[in-house]
C-alpha positions in Angstrom: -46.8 -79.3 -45.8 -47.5 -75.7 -45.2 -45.9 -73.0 -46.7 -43.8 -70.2 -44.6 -45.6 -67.0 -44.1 -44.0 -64.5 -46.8 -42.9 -60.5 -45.5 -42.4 -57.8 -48.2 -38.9 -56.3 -47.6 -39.5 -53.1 -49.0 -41.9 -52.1 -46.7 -39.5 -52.6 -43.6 -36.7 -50.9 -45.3 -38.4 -47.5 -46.1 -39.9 -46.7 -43.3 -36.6 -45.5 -40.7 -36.3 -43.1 -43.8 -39.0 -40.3 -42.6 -37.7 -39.4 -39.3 -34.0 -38.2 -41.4 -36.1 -36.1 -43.6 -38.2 -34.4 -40.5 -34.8 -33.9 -38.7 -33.0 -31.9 -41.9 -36.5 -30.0 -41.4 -36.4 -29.1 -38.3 -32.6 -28.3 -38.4 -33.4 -25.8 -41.6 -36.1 -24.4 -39.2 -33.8 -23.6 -36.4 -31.7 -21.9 -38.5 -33.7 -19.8 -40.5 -35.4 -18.8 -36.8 -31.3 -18.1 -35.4 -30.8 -16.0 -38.7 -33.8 -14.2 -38.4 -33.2 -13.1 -34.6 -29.4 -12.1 -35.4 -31.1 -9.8 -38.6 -33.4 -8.2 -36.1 -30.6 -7.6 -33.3 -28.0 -6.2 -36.2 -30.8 -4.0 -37.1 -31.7 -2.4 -33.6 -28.1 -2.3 -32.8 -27.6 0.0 -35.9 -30.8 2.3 -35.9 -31.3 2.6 -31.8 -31.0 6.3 -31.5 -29.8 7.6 -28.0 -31.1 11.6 -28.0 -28.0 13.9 -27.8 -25.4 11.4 -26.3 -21.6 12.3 -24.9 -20.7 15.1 -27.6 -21.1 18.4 -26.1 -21.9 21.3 -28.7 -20.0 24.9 -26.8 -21.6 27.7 -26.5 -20.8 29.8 -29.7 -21.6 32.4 -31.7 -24.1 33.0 -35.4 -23.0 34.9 -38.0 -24.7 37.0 -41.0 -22.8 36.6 -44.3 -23.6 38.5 -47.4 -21.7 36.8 -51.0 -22.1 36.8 -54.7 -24.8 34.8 -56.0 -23.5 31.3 -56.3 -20.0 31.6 -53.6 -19.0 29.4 -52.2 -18.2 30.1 -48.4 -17.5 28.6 -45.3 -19.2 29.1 -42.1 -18.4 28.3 -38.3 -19.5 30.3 -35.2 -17.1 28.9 -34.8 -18.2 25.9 -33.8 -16.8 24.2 -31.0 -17.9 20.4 -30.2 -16.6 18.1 -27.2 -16.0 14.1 -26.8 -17.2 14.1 -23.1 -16.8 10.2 -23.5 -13.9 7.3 -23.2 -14.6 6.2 -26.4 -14.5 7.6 -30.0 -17.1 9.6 -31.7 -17.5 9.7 -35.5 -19.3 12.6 -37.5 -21.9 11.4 -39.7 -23.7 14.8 -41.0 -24.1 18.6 -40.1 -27.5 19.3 -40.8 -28.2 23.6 -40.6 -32.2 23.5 -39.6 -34.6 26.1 -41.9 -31.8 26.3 -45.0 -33.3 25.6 -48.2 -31.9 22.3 -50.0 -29.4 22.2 -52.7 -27.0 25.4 -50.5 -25.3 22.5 -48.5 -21.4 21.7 -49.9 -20.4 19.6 -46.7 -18.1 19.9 -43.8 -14.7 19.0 -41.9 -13.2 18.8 -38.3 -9.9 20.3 -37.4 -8.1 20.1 -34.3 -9.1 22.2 -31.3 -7.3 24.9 -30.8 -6.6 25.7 -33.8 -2.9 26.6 -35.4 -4.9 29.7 -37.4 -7.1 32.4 -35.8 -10.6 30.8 -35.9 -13.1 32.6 -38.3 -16.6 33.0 -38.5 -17.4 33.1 -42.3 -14.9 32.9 -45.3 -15.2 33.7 -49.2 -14.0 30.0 -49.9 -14.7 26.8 -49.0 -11.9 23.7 -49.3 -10.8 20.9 -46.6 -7.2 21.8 -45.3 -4.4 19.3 -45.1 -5.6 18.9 -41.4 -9.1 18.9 -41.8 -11.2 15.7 -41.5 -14.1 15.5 -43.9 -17.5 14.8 -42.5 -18.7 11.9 -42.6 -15.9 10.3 -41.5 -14.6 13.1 -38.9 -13.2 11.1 -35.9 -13.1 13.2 -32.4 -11.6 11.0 -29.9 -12.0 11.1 -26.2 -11.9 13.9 -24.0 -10.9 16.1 -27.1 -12.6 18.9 -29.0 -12.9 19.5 -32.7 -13.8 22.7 -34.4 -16.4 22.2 -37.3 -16.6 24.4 -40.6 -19.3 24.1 -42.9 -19.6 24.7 -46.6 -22.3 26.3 -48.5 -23.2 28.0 -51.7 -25.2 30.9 -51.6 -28.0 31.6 -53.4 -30.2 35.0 -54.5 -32.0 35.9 -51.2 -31.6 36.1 -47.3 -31.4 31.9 -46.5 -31.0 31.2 -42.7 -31.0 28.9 -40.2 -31.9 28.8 -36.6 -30.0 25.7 -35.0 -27.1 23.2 -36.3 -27.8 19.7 -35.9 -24.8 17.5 -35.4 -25.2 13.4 -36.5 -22.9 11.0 -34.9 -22.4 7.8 -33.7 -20.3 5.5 -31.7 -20.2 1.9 -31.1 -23.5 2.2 -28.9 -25.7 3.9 -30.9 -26.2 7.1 -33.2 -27.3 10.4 -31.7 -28.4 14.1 -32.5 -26.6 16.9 -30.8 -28.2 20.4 -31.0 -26.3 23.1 -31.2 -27.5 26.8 -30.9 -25.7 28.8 -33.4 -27.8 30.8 -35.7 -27.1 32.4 -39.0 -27.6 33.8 -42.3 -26.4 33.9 -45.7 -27.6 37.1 -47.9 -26.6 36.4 -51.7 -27.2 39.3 -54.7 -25.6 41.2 -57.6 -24.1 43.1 -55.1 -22.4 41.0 -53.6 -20.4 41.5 -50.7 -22.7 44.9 -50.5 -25.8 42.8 -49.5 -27.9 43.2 -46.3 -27.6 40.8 -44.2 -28.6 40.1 -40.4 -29.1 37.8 -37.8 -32.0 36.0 -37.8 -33.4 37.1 -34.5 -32.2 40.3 -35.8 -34.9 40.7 -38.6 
């Protein structure tokens, strides 16, 4: 009598297994590839910079301020900036182009006008009750700010001969240039010192 042909069950049960694994492998890929294109969006969405954008810098003034070696002061023009846009603007950083590092304090916002008679260079520097501190400063739309900036002179004539204004709304972040010029003169004499303009010599 002949015997029935004999099958090996294990070979029939392991082999649905591999298409399960390649699947989870291919899912894992997908993933890691959707991760990796939000990453790269987030990114661009964060850095893109868009040149000057809505916030218009007025024309203003410069100013040439003589001080004790190590004052602090505050400086403005004063400087008048405008939310041409429908949507809010936030102040990121005031950068004074040509001063020498370390004379920067910082900087706030108040509300245009102002309740005081605006200046163009004090012997102090604090943020009022009503001042905004930059970063942070919100302007909203169709409204104007007036910015002061803090610095700490130092022994010499230290100038600079355009403000840069750093910003940034739900868009993109921007650069506005603003032509105000100035100068801070700092020695033993004090307020005494010679100071100009910059274009002044």
């Amino acid at each position: 009598m002949e015997s029935s042909p004999q099958i090996a069950p294990t070979e029939g049960l392991r082999a649905p297994r591999a298409p399960a694994k390649r699947n989870v492998t291919l899912l894992a890929a997908a993933v890691a590839v959707v991760l990796v294109a939000v990453t790269a969006v987030t990114v661009v969405a964060v850095t893109r910079a868009d040149g000057e954008g809505p916030l218009l810098a007025e024309p203003g003034g410069g100013l040439a301020q003589p001080a004790a070696i190590g004052q602090a002061i505050s400086i403005s023009g004063p400087l008048v900036v405008l939310n041409k846009s429908d949507q809010p603007l936030v102040l990121d950083r005031i950068n004074l182009v040509g001063l020498p590092s370390g004379m920067y304090r910082g900087a706030y916002a108040l509300p245009w006008p102002p309740s005081k008679t605006p200046f163009t260079g004090a012997l102090t520097y604090h943020v009022p009750r009503n001042g905004q501190t930059i970063p942070g400063a919100t302007v909203a739309p169709h409204t104007r700010v007036w910015i002061v900036i803090g610095l700490t002179a130092k022994r010499g004539k230290h100038q600079w001969t355009r403000v840069d204004i750093l910003y940034h709304d739900r868009d993109g972040a921007y650069r506005r240039h603003a032509d105000t010029t100035g100068a801070v003169c700092a020695s033993t004499r004090g307020l005494s010192t010679a100071c100009h303009m910059p274009d002044a010599g």
